[in-house]
Backbone as JSON Lines, residues from 0, in Angstrom:
{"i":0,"aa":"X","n":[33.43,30.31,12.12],"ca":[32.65,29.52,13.07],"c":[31.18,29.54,12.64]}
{"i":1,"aa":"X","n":[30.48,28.48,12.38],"ca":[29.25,28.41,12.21],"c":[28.41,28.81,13.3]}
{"i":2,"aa":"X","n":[27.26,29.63,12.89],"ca":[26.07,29.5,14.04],"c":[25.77,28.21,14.94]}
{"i":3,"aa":"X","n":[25.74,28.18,15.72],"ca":[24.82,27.19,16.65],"c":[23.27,26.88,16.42]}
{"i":4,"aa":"X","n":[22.72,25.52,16.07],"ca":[21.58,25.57,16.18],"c":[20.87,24.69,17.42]}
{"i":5,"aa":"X","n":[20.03,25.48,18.44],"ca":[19.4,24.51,19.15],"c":[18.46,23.61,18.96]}
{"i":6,"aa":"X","n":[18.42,22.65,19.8],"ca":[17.37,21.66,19.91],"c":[15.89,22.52,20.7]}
{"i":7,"aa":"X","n":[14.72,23.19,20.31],"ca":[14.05,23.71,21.55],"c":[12.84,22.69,22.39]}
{"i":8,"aa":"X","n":[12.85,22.04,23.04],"ca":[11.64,21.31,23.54],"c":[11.39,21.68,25.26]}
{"i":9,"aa":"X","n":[10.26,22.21,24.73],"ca":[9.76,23.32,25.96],"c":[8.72,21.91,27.12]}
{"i":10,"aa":"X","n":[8.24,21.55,28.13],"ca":[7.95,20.44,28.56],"c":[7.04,21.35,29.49]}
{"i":11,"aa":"X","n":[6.19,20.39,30.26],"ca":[5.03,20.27,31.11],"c":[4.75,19.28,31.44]}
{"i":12,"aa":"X","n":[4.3,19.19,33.02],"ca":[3.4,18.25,33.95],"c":[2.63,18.21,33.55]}
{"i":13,"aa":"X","n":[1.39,17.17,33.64],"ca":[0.48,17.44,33.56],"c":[-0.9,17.71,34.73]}
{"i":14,"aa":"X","n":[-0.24,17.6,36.21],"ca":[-0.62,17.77,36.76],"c":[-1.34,19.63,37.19]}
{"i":15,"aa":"X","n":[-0.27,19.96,36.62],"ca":[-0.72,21.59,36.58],"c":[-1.43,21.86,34.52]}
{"i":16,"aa":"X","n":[-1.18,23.72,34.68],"ca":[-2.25,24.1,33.82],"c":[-1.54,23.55,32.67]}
{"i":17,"aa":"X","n":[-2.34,23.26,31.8],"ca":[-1.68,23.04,30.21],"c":[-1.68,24.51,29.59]}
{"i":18,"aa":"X","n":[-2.35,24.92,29.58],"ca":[-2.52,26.38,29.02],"c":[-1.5,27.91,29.3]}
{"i":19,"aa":"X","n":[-1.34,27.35,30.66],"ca":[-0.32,28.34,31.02],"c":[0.87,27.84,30.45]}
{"i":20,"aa":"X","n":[0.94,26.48,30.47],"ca":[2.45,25.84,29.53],"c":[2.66,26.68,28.38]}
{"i":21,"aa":"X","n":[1.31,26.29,27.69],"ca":[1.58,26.59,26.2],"c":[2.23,28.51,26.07]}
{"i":22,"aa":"X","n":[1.34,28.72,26.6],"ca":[1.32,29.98,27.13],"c":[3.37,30.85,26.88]}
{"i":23,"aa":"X","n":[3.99,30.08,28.26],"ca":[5.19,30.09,28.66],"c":[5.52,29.58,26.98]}
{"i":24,"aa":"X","n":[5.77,28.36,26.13],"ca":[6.25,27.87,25.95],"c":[6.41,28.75,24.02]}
{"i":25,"aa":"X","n":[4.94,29.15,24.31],"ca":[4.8,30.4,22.97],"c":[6.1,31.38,23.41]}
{"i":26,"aa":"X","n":[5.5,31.79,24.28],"ca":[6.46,33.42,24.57],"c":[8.01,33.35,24.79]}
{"i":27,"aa":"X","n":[8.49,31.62,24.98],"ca":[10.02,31.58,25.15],"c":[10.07,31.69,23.39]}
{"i":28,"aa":"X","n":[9.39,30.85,22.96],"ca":[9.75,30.71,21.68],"c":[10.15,32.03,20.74]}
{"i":29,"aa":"X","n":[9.09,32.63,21.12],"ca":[8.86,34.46,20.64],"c":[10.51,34.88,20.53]}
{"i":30,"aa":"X","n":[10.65,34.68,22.21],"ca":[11.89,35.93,22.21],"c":[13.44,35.08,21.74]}
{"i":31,"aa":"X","n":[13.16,33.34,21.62],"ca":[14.3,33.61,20.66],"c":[14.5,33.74,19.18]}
{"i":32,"aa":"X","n":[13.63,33.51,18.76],"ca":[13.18,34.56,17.7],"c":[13.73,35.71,17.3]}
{"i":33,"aa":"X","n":[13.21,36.42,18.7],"ca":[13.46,38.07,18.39],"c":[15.27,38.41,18.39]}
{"i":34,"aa":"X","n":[15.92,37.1,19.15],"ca":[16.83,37.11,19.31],"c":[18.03,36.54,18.34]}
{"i":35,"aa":"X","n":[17.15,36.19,17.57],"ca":[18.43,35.78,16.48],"c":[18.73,34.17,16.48]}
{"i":36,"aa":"X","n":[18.14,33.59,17.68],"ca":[18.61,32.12,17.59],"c":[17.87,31.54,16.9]}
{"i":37,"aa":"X","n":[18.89,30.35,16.29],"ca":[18.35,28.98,15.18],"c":[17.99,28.04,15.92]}
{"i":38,"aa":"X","n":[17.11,27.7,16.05],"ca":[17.02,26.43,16.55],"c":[15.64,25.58,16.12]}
{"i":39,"aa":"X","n":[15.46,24.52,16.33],"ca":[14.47,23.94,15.75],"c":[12.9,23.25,16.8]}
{"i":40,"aa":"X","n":[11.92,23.88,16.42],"ca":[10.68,23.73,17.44],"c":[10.22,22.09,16.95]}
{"i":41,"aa":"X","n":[9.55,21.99,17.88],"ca":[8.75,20.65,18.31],"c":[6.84,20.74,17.96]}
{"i":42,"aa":"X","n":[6.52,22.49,17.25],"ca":[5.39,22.48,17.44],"c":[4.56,21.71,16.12]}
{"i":43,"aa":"X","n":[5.64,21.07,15.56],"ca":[4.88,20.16,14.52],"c":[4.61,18.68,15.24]}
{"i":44,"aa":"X","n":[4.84,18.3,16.22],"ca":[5.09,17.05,17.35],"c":[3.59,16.45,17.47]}
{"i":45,"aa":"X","n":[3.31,17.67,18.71],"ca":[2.2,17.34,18.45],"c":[1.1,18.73,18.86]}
{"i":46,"aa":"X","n":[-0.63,18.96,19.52],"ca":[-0.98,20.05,19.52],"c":[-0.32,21.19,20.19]}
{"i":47,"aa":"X","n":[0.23,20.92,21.33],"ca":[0.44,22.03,22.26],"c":[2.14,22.37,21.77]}
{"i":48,"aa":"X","n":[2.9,21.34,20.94],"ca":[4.26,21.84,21.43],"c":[5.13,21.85,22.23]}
{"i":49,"aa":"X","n":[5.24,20.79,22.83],"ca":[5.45,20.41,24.24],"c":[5.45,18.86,24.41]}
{"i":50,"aa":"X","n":[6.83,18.44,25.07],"ca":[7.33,17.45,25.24],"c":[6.84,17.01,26.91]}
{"i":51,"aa":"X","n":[5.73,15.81,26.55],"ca":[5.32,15.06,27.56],"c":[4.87,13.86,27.59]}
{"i":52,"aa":"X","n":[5.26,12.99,26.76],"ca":[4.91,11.46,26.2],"c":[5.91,10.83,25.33]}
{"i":53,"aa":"X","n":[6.29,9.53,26.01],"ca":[7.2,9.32,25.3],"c":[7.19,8.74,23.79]}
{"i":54,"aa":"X","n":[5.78,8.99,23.01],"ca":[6.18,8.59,22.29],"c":[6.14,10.06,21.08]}
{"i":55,"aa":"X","n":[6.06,11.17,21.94],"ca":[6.27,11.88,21.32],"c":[7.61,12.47,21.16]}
{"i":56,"aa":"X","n":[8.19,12.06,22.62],"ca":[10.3,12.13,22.67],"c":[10.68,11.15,22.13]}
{"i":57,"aa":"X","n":[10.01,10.21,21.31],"ca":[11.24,9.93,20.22],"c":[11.18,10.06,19.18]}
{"i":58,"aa":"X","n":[9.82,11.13,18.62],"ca":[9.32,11.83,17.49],"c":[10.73,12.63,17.56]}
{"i":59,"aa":"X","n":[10.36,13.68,18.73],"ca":[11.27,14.38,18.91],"c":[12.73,14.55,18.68]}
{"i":60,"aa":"X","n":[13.5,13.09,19.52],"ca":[14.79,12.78,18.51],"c":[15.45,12.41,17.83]}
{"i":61,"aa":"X","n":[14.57,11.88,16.83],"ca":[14.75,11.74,15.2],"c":[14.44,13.04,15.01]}
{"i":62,"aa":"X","n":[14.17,13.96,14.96],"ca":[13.45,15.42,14.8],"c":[14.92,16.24,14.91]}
{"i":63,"aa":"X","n":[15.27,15.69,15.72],"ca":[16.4,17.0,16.54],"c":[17.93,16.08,15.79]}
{"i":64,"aa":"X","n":[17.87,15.18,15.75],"ca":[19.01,14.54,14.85],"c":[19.3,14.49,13.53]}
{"i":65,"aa":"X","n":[17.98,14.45,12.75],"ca":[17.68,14.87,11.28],"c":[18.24,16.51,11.26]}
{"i":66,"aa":"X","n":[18.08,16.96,12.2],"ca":[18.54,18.57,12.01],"c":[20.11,18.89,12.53]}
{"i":67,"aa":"X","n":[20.42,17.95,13.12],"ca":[21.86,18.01,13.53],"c":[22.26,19.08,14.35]}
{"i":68,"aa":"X","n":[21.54,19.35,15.83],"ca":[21.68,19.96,16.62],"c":[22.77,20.07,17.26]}
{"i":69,"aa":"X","n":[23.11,21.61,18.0],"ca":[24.31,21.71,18.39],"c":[23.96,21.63,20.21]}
{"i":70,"aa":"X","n":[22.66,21.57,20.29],"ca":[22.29,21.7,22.57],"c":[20.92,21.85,22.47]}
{"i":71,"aa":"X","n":[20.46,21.23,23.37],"ca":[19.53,21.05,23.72],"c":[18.75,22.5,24.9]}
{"i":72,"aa":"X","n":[17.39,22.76,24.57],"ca":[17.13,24.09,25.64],"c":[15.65,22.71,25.99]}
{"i":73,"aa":"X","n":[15.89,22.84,27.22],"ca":[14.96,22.37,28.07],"c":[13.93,23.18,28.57]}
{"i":74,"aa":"X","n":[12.8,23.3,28.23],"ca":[12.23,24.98,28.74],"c":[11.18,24.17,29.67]}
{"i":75,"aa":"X","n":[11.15,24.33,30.95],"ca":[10.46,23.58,31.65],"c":[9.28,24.59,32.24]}
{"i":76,"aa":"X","n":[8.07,24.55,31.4],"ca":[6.95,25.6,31.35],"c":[6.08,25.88,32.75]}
{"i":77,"aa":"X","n":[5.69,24.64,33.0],"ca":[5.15,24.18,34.02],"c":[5.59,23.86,35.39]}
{"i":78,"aa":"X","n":[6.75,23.47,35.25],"ca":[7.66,22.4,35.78],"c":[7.72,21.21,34.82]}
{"i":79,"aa":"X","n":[8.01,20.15,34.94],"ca":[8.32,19.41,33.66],"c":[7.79,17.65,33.85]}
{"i":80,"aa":"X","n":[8.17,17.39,32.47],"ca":[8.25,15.67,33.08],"c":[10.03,15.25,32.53]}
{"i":81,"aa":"X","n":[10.85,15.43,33.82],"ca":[12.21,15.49,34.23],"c":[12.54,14.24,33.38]}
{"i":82,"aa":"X","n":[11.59,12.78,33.81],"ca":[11.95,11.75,32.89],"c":[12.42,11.73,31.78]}
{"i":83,"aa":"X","n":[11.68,12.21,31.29],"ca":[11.87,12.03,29.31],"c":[12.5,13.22,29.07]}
{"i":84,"aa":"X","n":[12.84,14.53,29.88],"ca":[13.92,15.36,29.45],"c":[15.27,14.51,29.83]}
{"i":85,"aa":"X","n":[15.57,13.69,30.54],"ca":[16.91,13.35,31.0],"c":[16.83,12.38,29.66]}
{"i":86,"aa":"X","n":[15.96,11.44,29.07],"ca":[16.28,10.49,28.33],"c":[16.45,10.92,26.84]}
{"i":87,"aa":"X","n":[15.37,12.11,27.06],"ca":[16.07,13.09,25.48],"c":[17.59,13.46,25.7]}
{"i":88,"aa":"X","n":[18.04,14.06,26.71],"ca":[19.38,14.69,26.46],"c":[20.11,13.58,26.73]}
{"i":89,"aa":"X","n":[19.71,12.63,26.96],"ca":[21.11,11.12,27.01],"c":[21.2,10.62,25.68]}
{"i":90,"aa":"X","n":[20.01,10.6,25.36],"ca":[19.78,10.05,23.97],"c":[20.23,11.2,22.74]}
{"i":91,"aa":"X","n":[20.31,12.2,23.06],"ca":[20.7,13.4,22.13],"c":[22.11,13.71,22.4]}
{"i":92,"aa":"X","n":[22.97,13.47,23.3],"ca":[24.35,13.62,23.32],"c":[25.07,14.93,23.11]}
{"i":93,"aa":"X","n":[24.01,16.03,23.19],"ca":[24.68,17.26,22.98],"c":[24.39,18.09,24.24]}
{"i":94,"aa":"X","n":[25.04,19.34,24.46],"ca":[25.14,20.09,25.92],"c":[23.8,20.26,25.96]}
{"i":95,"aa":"X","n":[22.99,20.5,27.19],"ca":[22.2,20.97,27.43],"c":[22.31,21.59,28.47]}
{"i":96,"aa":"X","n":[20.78,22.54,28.14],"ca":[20.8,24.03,28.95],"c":[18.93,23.67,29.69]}
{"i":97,"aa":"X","n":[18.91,23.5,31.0],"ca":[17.7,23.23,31.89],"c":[17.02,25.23,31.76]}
{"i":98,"aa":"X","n":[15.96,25.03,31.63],"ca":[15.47,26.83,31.83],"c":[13.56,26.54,32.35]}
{"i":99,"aa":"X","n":[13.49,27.2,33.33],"ca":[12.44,27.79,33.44],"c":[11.85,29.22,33.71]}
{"i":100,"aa":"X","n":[10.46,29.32,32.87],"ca":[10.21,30.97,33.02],"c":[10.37,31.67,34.62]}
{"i":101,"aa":"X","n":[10.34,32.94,34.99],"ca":[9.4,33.08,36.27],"c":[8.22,33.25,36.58]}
């Protein structure tokens, strides 16, 4: 059985902090890392790393399709922009997993 690789695109409002996003969206990243998971980041996208414009979600999935992902991790930092996560994972066709920090 092959490893699994995820899709990771961590998201934010922008109505709240950006900083605390990034913040959250570093430290999820960290621990899967520490954890052994493959998966592929978004922080080449654009500055923060973080999926909140759509024309950066469809950077994104050409990004995540070129890599041939096995699920999508929704890391919703802030709370999110729900939009363009539902149209990434419709448009990405693989399981996804909704997560936010506490």
């Amino acid at each position: 059985m092959r490893p699994i690789k995820l899709a990771y695109a961590p998201t934010r409002r922008s109505i709240f902090s950006a900083p605390d996003a990034v913040k959250y969206r570093n430290l999820t990243a960290q621990r899967l890392r520490e954890l052994g998971v493959d998966f592929v980041d978004i922080d080449d996208i654009n500055e923060e790393g973080l999926l909140y414009s759509e024309e950066d979600r469809l950077k994104m999935l050409a990004k995540f399709r070129a890599a041939g992902v096995d699920g999508l991790l929704l890391a919703h930092c802030n709370f999110g922009t729900e939009y363009l996560c539902a149209r990434l994972a419709k448009d990405l066709g693989v399981p996804v997993l909704l997560w936010g920090p506490l």
